[in-house]
C-alpha positions as a Markdown table, in Angstrom:
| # | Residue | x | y | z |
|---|---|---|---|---|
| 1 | Unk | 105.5 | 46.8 | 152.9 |
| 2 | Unk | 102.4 | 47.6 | 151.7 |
| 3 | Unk | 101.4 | 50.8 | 150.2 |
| 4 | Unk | 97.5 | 52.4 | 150.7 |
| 5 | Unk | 97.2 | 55.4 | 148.4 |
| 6 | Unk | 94.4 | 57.9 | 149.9 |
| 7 | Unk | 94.8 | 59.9 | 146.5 |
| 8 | Unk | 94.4 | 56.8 | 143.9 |
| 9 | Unk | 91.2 | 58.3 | 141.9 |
| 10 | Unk | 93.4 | 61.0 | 141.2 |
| 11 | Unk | 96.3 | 59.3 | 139.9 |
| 12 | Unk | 94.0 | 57.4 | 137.7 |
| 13 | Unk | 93.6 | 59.7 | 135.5 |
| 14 | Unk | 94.8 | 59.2 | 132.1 |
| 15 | Unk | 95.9 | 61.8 | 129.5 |
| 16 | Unk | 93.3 | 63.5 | 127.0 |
| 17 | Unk | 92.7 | 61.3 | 124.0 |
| 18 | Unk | 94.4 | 62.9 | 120.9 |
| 19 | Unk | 94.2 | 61.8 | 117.2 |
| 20 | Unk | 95.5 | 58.4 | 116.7 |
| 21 | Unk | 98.4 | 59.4 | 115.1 |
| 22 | Unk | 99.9 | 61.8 | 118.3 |
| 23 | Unk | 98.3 | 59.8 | 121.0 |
| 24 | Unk | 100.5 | 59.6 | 123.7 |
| 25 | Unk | 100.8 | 56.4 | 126.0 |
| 26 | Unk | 98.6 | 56.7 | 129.4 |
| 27 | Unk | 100.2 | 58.1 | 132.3 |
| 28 | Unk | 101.1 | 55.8 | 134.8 |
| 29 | Unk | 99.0 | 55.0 | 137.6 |
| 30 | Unk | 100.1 | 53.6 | 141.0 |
| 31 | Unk | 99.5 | 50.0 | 140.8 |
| 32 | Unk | 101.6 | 50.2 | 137.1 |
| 33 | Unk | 104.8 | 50.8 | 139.5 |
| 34 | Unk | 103.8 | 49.0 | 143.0 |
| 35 | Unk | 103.0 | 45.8 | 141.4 |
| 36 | Unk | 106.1 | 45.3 | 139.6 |
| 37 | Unk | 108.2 | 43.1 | 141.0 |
| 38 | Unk | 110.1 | 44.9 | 143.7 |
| 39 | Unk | 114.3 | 45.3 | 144.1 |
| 40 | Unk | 115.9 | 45.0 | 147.5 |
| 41 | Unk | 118.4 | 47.2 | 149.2 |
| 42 | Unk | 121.7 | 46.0 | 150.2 |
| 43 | Unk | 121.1 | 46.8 | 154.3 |
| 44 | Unk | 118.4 | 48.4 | 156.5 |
| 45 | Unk | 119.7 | 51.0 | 159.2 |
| 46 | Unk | 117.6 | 51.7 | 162.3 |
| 47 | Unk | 117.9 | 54.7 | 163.5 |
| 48 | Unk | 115.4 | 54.5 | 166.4 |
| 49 | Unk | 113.3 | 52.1 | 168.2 |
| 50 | Unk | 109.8 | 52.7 | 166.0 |
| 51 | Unk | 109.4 | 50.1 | 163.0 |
| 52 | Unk | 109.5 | 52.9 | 160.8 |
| 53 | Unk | 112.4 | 54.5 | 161.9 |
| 54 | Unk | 114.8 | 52.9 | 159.3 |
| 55 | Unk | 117.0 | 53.6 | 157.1 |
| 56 | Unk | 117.5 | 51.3 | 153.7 |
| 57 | Unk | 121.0 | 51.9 | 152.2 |
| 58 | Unk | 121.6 | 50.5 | 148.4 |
| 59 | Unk | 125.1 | 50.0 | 147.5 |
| 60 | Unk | 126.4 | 49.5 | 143.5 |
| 61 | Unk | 128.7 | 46.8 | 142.9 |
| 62 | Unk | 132.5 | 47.8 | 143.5 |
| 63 | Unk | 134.7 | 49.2 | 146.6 |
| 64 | Unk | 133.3 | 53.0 | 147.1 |
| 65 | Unk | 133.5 | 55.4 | 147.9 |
| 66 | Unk | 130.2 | 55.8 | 146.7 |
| 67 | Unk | 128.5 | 59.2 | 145.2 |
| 68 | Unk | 125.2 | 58.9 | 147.5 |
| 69 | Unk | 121.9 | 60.5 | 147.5 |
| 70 | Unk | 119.9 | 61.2 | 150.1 |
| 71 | Unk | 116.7 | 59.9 | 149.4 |
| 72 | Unk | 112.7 | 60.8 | 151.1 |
| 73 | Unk | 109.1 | 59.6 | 149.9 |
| 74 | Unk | 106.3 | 61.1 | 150.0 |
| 75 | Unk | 102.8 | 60.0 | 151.1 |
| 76 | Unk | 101.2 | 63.5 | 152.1 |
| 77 | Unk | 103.5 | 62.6 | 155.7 |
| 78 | Unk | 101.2 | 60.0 | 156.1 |
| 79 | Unk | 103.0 | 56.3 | 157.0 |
| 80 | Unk | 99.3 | 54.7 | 155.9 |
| 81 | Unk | 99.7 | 56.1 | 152.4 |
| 82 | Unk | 102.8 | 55.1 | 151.6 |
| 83 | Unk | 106.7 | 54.3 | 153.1 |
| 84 | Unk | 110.2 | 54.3 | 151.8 |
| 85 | Unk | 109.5 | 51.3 | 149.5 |
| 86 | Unk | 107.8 | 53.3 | 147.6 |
| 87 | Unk | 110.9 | 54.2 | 146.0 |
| 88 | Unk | 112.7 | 51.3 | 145.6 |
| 89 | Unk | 112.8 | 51.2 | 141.7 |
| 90 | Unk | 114.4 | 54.1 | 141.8 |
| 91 | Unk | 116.9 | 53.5 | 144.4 |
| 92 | Unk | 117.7 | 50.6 | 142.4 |
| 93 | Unk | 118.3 | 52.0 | 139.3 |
| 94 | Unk | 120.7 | 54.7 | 140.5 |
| 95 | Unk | 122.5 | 51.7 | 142.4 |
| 96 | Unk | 122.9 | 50.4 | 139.0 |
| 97 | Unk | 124.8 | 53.4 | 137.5 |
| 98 | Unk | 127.1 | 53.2 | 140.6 |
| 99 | Unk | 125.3 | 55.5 | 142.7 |
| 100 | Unk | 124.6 | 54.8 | 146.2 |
| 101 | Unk | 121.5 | 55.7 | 147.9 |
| 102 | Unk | 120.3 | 56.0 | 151.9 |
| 103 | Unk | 116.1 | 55.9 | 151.8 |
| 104 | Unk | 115.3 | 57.1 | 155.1 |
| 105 | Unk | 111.9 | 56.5 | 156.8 |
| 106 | Unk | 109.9 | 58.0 | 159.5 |
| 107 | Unk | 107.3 | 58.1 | 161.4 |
| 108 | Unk | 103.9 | 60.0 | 159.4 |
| 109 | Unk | 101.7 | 62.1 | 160.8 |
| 110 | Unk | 99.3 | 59.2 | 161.8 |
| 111 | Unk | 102.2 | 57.8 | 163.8 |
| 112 | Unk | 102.5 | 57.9 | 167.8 |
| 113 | Unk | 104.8 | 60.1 | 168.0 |
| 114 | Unk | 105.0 | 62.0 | 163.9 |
| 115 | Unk | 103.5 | 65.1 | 163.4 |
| 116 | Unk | 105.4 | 68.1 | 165.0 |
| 117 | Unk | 107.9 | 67.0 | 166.3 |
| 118 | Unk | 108.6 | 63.7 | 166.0 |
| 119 | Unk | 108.3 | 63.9 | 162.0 |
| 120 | Unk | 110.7 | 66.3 | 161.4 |
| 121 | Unk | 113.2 | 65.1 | 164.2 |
| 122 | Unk | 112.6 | 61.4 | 162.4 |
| 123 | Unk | 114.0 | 62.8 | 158.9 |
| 124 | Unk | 116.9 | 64.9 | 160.4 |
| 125 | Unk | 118.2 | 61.9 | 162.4 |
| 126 | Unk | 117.8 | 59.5 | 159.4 |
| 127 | Unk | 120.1 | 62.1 | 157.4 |
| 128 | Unk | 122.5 | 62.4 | 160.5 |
| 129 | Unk | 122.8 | 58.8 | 160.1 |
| 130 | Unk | 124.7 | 58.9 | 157.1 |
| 131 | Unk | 127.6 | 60.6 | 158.3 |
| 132 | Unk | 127.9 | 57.6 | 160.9 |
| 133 | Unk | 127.2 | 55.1 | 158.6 |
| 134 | Unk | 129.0 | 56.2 | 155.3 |
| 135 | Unk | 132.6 | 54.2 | 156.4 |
| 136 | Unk | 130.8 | 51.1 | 156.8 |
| 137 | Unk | 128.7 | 51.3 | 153.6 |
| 138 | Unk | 131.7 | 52.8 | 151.5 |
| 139 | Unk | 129.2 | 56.1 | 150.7 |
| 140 | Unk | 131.1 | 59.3 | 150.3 |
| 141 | Unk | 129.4 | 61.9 | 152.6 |
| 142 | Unk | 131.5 | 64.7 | 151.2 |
| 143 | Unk | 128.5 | 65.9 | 148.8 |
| 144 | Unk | 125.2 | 64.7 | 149.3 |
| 145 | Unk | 122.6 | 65.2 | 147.1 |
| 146 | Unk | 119.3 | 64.8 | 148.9 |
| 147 | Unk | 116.1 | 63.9 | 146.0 |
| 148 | Unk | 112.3 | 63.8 | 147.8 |
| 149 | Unk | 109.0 | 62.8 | 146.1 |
| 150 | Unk | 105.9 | 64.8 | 146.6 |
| 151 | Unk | 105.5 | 65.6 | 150.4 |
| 152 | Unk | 109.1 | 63.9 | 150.7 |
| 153 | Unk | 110.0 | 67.2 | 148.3 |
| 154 | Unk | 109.0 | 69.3 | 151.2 |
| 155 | Unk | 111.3 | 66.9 | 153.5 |
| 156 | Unk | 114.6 | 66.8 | 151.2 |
| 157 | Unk | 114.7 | 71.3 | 151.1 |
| 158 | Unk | 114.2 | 71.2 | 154.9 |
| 159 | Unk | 117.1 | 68.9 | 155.4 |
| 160 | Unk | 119.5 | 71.0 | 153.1 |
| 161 | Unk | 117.5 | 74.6 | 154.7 |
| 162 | Unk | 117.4 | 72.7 | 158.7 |
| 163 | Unk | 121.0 | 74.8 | 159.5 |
| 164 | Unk | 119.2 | 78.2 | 159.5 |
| 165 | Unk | 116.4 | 77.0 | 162.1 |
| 166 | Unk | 116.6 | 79.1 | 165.3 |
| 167 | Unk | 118.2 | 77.4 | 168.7 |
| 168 | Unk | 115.2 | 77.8 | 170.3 |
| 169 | Unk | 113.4 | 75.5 | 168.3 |
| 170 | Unk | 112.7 | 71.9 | 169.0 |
| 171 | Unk | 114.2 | 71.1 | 165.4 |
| 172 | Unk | 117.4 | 72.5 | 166.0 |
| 173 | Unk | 120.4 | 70.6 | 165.4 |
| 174 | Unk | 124.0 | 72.1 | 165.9 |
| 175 | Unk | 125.6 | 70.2 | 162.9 |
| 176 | Unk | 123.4 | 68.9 | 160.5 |
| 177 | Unk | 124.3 | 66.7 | 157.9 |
| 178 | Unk | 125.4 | 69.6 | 154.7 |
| 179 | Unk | 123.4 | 69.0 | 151.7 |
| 180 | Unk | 124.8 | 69.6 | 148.8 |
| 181 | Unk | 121.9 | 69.9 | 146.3 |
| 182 | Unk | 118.5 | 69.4 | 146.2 |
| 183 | Unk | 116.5 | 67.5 | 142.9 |
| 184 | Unk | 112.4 | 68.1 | 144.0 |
| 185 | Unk | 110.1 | 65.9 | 142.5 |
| 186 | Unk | 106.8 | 67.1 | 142.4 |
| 187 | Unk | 107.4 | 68.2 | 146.0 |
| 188 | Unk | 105.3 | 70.6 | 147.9 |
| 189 | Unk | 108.0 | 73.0 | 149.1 |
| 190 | Unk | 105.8 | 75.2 | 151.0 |
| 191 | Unk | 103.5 | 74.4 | 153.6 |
| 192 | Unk | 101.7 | 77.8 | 153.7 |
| 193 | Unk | 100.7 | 77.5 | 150.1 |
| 194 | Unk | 99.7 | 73.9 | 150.2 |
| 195 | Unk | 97.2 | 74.6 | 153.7 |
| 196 | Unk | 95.9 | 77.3 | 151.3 |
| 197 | Unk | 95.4 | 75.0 | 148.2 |
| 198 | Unk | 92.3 | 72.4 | 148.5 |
| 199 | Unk | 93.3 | 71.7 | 144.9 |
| 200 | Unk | 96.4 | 69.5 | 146.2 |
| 201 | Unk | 96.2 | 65.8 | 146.5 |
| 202 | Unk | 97.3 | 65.6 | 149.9 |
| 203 | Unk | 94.6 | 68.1 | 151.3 |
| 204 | Unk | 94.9 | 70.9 | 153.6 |
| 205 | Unk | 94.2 | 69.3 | 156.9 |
| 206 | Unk | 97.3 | 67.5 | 156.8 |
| 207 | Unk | 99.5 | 70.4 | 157.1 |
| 208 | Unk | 97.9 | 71.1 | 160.3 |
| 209 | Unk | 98.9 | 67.5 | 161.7 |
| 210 | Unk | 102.3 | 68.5 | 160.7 |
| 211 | Unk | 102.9 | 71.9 | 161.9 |
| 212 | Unk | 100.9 | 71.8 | 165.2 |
| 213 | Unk | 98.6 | 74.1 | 166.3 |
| 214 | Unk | 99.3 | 77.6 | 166.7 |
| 215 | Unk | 98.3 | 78.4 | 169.7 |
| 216 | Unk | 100.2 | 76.0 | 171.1 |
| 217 | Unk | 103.5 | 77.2 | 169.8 |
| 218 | Unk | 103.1 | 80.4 | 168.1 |
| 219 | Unk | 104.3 | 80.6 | 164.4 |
| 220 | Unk | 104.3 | 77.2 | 163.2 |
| 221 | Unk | 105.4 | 77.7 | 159.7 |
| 222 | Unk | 108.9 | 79.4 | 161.3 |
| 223 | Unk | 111.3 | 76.6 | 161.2 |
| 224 | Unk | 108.6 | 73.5 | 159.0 |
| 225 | Unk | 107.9 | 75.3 | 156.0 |
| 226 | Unk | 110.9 | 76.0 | 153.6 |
| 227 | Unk | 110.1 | 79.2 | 152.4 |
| 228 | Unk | 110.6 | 80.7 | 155.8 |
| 229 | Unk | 114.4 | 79.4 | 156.0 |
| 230 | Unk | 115.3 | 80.8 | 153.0 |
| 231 | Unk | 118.2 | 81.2 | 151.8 |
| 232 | Unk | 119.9 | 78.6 | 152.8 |
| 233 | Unk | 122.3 | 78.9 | 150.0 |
| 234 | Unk | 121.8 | 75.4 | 148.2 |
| 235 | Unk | 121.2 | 75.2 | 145.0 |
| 236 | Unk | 117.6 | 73.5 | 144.1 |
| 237 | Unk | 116.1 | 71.5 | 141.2 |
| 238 | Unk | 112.1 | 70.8 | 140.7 |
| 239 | Unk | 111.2 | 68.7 | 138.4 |
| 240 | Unk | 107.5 | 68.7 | 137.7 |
| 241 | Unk | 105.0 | 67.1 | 135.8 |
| 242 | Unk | 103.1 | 69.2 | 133.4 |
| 243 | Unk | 100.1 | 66.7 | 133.7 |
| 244 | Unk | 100.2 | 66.0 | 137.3 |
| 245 | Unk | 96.7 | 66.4 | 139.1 |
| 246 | Unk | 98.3 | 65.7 | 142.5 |
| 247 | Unk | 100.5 | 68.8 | 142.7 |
| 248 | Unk | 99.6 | 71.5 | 141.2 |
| 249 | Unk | 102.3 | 73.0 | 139.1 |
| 250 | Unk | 101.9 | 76.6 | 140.4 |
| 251 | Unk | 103.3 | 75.1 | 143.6 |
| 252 | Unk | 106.9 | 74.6 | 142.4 |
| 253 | Unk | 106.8 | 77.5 | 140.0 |
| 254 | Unk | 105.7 | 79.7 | 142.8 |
| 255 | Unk | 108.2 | 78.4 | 145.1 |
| 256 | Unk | 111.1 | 78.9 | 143.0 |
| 257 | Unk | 110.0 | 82.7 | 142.1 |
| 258 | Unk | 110.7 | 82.9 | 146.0 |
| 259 | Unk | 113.5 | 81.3 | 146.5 |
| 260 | Unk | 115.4 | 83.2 | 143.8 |
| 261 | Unk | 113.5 | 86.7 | 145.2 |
| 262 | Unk | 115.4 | 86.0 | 148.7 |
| 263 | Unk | 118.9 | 85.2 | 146.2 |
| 264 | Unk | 119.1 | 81.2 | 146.4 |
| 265 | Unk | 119.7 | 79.2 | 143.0 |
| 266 | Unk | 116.6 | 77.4 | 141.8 |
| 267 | Unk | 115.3 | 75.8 | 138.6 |
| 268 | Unk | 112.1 | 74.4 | 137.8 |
| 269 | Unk | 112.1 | 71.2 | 135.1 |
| 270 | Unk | 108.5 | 71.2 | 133.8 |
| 271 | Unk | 108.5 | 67.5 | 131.7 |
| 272 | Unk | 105.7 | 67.2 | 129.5 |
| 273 | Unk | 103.2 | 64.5 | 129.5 |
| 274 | Unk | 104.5 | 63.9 | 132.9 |
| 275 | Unk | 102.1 | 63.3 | 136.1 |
| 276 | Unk | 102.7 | 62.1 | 139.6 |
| 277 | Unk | 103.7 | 58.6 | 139.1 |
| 278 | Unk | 106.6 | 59.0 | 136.6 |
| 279 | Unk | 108.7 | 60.9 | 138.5 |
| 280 | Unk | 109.4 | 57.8 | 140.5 |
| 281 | Unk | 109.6 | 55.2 | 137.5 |
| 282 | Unk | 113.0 | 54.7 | 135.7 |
| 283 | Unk | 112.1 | 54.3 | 132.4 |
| 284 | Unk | 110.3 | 57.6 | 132.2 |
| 285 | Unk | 111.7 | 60.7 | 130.6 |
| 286 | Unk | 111.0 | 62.7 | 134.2 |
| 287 | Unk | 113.2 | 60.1 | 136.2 |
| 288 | Unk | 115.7 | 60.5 | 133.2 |
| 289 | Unk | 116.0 | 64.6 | 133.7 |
| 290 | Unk | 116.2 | 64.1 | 137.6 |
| 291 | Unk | 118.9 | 61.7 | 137.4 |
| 292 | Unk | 120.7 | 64.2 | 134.7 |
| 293 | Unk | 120.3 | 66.4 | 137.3 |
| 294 | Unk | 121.9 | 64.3 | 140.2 |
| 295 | Unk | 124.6 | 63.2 | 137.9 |
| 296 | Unk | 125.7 | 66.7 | 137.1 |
| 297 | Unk | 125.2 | 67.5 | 140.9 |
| 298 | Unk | 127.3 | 64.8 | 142.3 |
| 299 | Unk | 129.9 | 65.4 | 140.1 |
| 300 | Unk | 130.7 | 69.5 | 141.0 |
């Protein structure tokens, strides 16, 4: 699939030169991870009639059950920016350490159909999915660890928060699938703070496209933005990049000075020398301290 990134000038920053002898390597930009030669999931799951309702499902070698993780991508919600293959390398490298993984897709907010709803009703079906599907795959759906990148951040902490959403919201769902921890990476966890922050790579007027007007509904932040379902009491890792000119990292520290305020257990990971793109590439120290994290989480 291919892979259109609206915020590329940003992510092609490098880092500040330094004397020869402390100069780091540059930081990754997107084409040093899309145009490496790209692994392939075990299956593809659809969940729905839309080409992007699909689930891919990597399975390690062996006869399960399978620890599994839960896994969303970012793309500012956006389908044209970027899709579940997006974290294929990933995927793959957790299905390596014998670590299963369910990618779910959905449709972005430039989708007939995404936005508000039909986003949010994409990624809590996909989830749902796993619980029908974790026989046939040999995944153990006992403890789920759900891990999102970026805007897919935002997706993962709704999924574990989605049980405290009112019935009379279109979102509700009377038995979600129970997450058992959350690993954030360079996620924006709270849509209020991101519609107030030009400064993000994804832009405000996105959020709008998500949430849906609010005249129209009311209070559109109620059961979308995380924040507002707090607590939900699961616990929740960020892991951030100290260099990362696509989210700001204010956004996690702010949003994990609320979520402890309303009692729920979160920790931010601030890796240095770290920007957007290595939270997604295995070989990087970030993907190493999110996959410490998932390890220790799967294994409570």
């Amino acid at each position: 699939m291919m892979l259109r990134f609206a915020f590329a000038a940003a992510a092609l920053l490098t880092a500040t030169a330094l004397p020869a002898q402390e100069a780091p390597k540059p930081l990754l930009t997107w084409p040093d991870l899309i145009k490496r030669p790209a692994p392939q999931p075990n299956a593809t799951v659809d969940y729905g009639s839309d080409p992007y309702q699909k689930v891919d499902v990597w399975v390690p070698a062996g006869k399960g059950p399978f620890p599994t993780v839960l896994m969303v991508h970012g793309g500012c919600w956006t389908t044209s920016i970027a899709d579940r293959s997006l974290m294929n390398w990933i995927a793959d490298d957790l299905r390596r350490d014998g670590i299963a993984v369910w990618n779910i897709d959905y449709r972005g907010v430039d989708r007939p159909g995404g936005g508000y709803p039909g986003t949010f009703i994409d990624a809590g079906t996909a989830a749902d999915a796993l619980r029908a599907n974790a026989r046939k795959f040999h995944l153990d759906a006992r403890r789920v660890v759900a891990v999102g990148h970026s805007a897919g951040g935002h997706l993962a902490l709704w999924l574990a928060a989605r049980g405290r959403i009112a019935k009379t919201s279109a979102l509700y769902q009377r038995h979600p699938l129970k997450i058992a921890q959350v690993v954030s990476l360079g996620g924006l966890p709270d849509l209020e703070a991101t519609a107030a922050s030009p400064d993000n790579g994804c832009g405000v007027d996105v959020v709008a496209k998500l949430v849906g007007a609010p005249g129209v509904r009311g209070d559109v932040y109620a059961d979308t933005s995380v924040p507002r379902l707090l607590p939900d009491g699961v616990p929740q890792d960020l892991v951030n990049g100290r260099d990362d000119k696509i989210i700001p990292l204010r956004m996690g520290t702010q949003y994990v000075a609320a979520a402890r305020a309303k009692g729920d257990r979160a920790e931010l990971h601030v890796v240095d020398h770290t920007g957007h793109v290595e939270l997604i590439a295995p070989e990087t120290a970030a993907w190493a301290e999110a996959k410490r994290l998932i390890r220790l989480a799967l294994e409570k």
